[in-house]
Each structure stands twice: as structure tokens, then as C-alpha cells.
C-alpha positions as CSV (number, residue, x, y, z in Angstrom):
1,X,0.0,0.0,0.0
2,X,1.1,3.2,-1.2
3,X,2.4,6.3,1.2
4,X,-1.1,7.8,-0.7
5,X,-3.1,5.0,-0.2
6,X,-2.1,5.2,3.4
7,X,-3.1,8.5,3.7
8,X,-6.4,8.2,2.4
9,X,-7.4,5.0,4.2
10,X,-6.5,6.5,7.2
11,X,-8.8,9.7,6.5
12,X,-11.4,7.7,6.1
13,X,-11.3,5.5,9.0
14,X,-10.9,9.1,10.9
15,X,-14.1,9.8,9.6
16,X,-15.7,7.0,11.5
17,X,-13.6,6.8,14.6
18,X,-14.5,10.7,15.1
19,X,-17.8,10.1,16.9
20,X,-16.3,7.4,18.9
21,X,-13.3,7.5,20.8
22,X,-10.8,7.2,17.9
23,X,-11.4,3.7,17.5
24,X,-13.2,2.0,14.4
25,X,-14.1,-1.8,13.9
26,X,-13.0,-4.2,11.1
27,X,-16.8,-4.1,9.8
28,X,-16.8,-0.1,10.1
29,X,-13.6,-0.1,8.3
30,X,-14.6,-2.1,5.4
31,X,-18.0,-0.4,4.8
32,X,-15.5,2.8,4.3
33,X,-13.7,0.9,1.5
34,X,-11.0,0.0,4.0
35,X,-9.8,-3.7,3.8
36,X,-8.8,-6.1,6.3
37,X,-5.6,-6.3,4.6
38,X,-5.3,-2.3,4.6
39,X,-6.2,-2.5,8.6
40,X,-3.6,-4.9,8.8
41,X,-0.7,-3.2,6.9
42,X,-1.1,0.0,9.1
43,X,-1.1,-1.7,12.2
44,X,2.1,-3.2,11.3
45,X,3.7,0.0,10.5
46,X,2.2,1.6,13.9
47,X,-0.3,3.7,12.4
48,X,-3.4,2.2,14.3
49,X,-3.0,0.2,17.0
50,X,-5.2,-3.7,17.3
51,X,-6.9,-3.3,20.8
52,X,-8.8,-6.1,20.6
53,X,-9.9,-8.8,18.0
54,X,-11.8,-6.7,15.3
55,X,-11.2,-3.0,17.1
56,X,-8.3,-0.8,16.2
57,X,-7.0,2.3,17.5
58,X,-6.8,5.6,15.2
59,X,-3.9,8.2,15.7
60,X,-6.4,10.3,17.5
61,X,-7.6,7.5,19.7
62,X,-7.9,8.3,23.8
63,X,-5.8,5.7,25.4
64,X,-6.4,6.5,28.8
65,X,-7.3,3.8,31.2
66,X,-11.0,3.1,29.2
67,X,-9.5,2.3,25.8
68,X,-9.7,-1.4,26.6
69,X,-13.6,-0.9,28.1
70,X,-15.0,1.4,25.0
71,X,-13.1,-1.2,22.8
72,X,-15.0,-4.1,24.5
73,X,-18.1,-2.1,24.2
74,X,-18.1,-1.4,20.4
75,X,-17.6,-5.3,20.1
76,X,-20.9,-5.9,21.4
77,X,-22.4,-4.2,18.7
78,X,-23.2,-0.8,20.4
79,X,-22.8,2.2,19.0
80,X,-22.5,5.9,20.9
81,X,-24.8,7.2,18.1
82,X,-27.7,4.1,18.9
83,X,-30.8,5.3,19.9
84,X,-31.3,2.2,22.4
85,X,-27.9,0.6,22.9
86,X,-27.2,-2.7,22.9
87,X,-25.1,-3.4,26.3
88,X,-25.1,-1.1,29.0
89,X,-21.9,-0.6,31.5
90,X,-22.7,-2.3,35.0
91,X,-21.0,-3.6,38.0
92,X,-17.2,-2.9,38.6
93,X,-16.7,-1.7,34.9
94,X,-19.6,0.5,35.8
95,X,-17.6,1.7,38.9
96,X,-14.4,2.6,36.9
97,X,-16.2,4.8,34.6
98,X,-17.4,6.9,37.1
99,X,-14.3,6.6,39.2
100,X,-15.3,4.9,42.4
101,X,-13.6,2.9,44.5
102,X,-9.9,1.3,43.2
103,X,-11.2,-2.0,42.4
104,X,-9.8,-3.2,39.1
105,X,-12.4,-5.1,37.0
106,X,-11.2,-8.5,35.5
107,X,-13.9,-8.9,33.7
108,X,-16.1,-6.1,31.2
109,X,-19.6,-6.4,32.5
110,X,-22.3,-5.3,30.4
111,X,-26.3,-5.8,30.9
112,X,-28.3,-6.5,28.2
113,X,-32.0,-7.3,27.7
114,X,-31.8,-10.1,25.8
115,X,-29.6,-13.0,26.9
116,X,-26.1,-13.4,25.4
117,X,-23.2,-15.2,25.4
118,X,-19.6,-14.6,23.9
119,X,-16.6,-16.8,23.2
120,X,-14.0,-13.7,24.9
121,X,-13.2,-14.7,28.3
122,X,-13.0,-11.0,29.4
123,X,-16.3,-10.0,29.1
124,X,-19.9,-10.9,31.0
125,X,-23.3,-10.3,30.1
126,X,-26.3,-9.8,32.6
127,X,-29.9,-10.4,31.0
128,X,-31.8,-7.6,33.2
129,X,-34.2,-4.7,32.0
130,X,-33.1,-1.6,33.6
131,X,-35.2,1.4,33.8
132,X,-34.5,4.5,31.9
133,X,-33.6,6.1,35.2
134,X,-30.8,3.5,36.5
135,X,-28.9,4.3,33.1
136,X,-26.9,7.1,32.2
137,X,-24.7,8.6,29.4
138,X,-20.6,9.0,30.4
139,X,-18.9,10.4,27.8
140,X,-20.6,8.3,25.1
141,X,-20.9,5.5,27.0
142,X,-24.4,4.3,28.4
143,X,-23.5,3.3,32.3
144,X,-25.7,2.3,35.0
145,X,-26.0,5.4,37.1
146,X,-23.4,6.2,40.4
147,X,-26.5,4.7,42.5
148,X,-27.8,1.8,40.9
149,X,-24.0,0.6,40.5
150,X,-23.3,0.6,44.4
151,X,-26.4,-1.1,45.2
152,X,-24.9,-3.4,41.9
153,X,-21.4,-3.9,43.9
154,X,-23.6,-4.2,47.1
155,X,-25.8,-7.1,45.9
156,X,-22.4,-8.6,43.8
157,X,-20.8,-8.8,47.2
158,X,-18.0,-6.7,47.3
159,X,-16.0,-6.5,50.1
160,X,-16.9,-4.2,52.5
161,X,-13.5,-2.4,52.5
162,X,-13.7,-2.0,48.4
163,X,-17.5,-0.8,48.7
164,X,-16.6,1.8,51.5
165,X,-14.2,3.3,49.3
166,X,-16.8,3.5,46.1
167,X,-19.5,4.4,48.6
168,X,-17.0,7.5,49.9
169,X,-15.6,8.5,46.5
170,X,-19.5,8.8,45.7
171,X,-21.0,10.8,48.1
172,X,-17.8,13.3,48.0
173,X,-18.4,13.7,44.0
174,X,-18.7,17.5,43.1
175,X,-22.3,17.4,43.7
176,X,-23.0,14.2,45.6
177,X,-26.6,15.2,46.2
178,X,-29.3,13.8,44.4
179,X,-32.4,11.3,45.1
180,X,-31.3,8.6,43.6
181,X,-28.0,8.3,45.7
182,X,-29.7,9.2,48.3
183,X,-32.3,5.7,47.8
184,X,-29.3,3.6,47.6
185,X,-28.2,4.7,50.8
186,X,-31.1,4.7,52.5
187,X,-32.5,1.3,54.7
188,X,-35.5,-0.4,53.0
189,X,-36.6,-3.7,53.5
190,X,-34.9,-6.4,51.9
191,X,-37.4,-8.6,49.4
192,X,-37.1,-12.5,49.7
193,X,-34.4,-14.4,48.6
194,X,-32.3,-10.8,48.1
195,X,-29.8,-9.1,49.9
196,X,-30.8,-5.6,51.5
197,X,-28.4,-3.5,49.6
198,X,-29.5,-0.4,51.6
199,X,-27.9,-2.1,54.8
200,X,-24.8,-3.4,53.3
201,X,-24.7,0.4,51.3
202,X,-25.3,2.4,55.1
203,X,-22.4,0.0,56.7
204,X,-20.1,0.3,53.7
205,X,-20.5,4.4,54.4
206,X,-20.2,4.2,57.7
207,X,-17.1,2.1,57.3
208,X,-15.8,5.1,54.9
209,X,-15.5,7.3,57.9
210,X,-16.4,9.6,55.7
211,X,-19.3,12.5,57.3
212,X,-22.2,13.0,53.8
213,X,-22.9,16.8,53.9
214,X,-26.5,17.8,55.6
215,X,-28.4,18.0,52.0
216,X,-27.3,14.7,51.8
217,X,-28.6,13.3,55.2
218,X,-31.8,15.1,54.3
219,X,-32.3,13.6,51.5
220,X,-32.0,10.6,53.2
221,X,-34.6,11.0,55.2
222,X,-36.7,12.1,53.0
223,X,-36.3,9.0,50.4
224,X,-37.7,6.5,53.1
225,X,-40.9,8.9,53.0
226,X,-43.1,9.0,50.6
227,X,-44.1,12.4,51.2
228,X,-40.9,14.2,49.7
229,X,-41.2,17.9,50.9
230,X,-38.4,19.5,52.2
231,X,-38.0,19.1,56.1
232,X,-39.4,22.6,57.0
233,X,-42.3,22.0,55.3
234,X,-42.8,18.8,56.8
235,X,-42.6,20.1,60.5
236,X,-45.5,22.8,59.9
237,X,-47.5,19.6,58.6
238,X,-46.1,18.1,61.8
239,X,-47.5,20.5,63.8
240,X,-51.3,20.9,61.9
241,X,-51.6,16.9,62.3
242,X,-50.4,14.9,64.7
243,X,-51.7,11.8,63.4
244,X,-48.2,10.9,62.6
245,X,-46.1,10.0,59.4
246,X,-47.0,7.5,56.2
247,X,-45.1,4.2,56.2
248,X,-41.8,3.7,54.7
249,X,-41.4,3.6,51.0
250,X,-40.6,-0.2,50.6
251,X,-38.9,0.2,47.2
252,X,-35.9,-1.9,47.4
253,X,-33.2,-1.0,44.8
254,X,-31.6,-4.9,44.4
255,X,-30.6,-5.7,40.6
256,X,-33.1,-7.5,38.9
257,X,-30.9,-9.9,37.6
258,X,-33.4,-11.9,35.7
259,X,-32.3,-15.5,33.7
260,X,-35.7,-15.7,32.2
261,X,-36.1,-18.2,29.2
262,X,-35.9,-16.2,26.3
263,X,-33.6,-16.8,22.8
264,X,-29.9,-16.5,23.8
265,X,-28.1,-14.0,21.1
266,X,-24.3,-15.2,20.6
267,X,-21.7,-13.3,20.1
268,X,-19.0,-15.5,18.8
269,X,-16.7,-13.5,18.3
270,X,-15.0,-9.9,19.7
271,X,-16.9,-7.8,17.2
272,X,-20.4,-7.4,16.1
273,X,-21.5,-5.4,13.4
């Protein structure tokens, strides 16, 4: 292949790897009139670099500590432009994107609502629907949110020494305070046969040393409520009616990690689509 012929292939595959990290799959590349052969021949010469089976690297590609995860991702077929995507972040992988704890995945996990299996032995799929609200988009990567992954480490049993740390490096983010953290943290009653995530979540903070700010501990409080108005408010109610408060919400956050019967979709190898 020609210094030209270089040049151009790798314009094109620029093209596609723009929208997504810098990296581009073997498909991707080929539907942009860039052979396997072509892939091959710059990879040798160290203009792309093979991540994984089927996903190169681009010149502009980040290679910070995710190249190997977003890599993994596009394998499964996902795309950051995708409407619904295919796989979804979870668990520990879940935990590095959003930087909590130090535990070091060795496995990427992915949820998926259909059931799936792969031939790589570094990636793990979980059949589960997750709600729209338990998902989140992290630099083009859909993630389970910061609180449905601890109650995810939680449930996974991580020890409680790893899980303080996440639990800490959590409610010390920029702006820690939301309703949703606040639900993991909270105590709720555990469903049968599951573990209650809230509990192991409040000793994994308490085991953090670490003090959550006052919005925080309100919010607390007021997630175990079903009435959600601010604390003021709820003391003037207080003192109109004494006839006491509602019941606990009994919403218990514990992954629904369903095995269900349904087609299994293989993946056999590191790329699809």
C-alpha cells in the first residue's frame, strides 16, 4: 500500500472513529472501503494500533485507562450514536467509569435485555431490563447510574472495605446530592431471597469514615418517606396533624438480575456489526 493509499485509508477511517473514541471496527472499516488487509498493513507499520480482536485504535484515539472498556463495548455491537444501545456498562466496569472505588475489574460487564453469550473470556453479560432512570450517558458511554451501581457492587458482594471506598468516593463527587444516591443509601426492606443493599450500602458508608454533607442526610430522610417535601415543610405539617407520618417507602433498589427463558443471542466473536 502506497504512502497515498495510506493516507487516504487512514482519512477515512478518521471519519468514523471521530464520533467514537478514535477507534473503528474491522466491519466499520470495510464499509469505508478499507480492507482487512489495509487494517492490517497500518497496524504493522504503527499507524493504528489492534486493541482487541476486530477494534483498532486511530492516531487520534484516547488511550487512557478506558481504551480497553469502550473497545469491548463497540464489540458488542453498540454504538454511541444508537438510539437504544445494545449493552449497558454495569458492576465494577460501571464503577471505573465513574471513578469509584480502586477496584480493578477483570472482567467487562455489560447488561443486556436479551440474553447473550460470547466466546472472549474478558467480558460478562447480565440479562436484566433496567429502567431509563438506572442508566446514564458518560462520555458516550451508556453506564448504569453512580446509585444503581453501588447497590450493583452491594448485591455482587463486594467486600466491605472496596465498597466503603466507592460508597466515599460517591458521596464526596462534586455534587453528591441527588435522590437517587440518596435511595441507595437509604434502609428499606430487603425482598425475599435478596440481599438488602441499603444495609450493606449504610455500613459500607459508615465504614468510609467519611461524614455526607447535611443536603445529603436530608435527602435521606426524606427518600424512606413517601411524602418528599423539604424538612421545613414537613414540620409545619407536623404540627397541623399529629396523626403521625406515612409508612416507609418499601422500594428496594436490588438488581433484577433476571435469567428468564428467552432466545440467547451469541456473540462469537469480539466484534459485532
Amino acid at each position: 500500500m502506497s504512502a497515498v493509499q495510506s493516507l487516504d485509508a487512514l482519512e477515512s477511517l478518521e471519519l468514523v472513529g471521530s464520533g467514537q473514541w478514535g477507534l473503528v471496527t474491522t466491519s466499520q472499516a470495510d464499509q469505508a472501503g478499507v480492507s482487512k488487509m489495509q487494517l492490517s498493513r497500518l497496524a504493522e507499520r504503527g499507524t493504528l494500533q489492534r486493541v482487541r480482536h476486530g477494534i483498532y485504535a486511530l492516531p487520534s484515539a484516547d488511550t487512557g485507562p478506558l481504551l480497553g472498556l469502550r473497545a469491548a463495548w463497540l464489540a458488542t455491537g453498540s454504538r454511541p450514536s444508537g438510539q437504544q444501545p445494545l449493552a449497558v456498562v454495569s458492576g465494577e466496569s460501571a464503577a471505573a467509569v465513574h471513578g469509584l472505588g480502586d477496584l480493578l475489574p477483570s472482567k467487562y460487564e455489560f447488561s443486556t435485555a436479551v440474553r447473550r453469550q460470547t466466546t472472549q473470556a474478558d467480558t460478562r453479560y447480565r440479562k436484566r431490563d433496567l429502567p431509563d432512570e438506572d442508566v446514564t450517558w458518560v462520555n458516550g458511554l451508556p453506564v448504569t447510574t453512580v446509585a444503581r451501581t453501588l447497590r450493583d457492587l452491594a448485591a455482587g458482594g463486594t467486600d466491605l472495605d472496596h465498597l466503603a471506598v466507592a460508597v466515599r468516593d460517591a458521596v464526596s463527587m462534586s455534587d453528591p446530592v441527588s435522590v437517587g444516591l440518596a435511595r441507595a443509601l437509604a434502609p428499606t426492606p430487603a425482598r425475599s431471597g435478596s440481599a438488602n443493599t441499603s444495609a450493606v450500602l449504610g455500613a459500607a458508608l459508615k465504614a468510609s469514615g467519611y461524614q455526607p454533607p447535611p443536603e445529603l442526610l436530608e435527602l435521606l430522610l426524606l427518600s424512606t418517606l413517601p411524602d418528599t417535601k423539604p424538612l421545613a415543610m414537613q414540620r409545619d405539617d407536623e404540627a397541623s396533624d399529629a396523626a403521625g407520618r406515612p409508612n416507609k417507602d418499601a422500594e428496594d433498589g436490588a438488581p433484577d438480575d433476571s435469567t428468564g427463558s428467552g432466545p440467547i443471542q451469541e456473540v462469537p466473536g469480539d466484534e459485532a456489526g
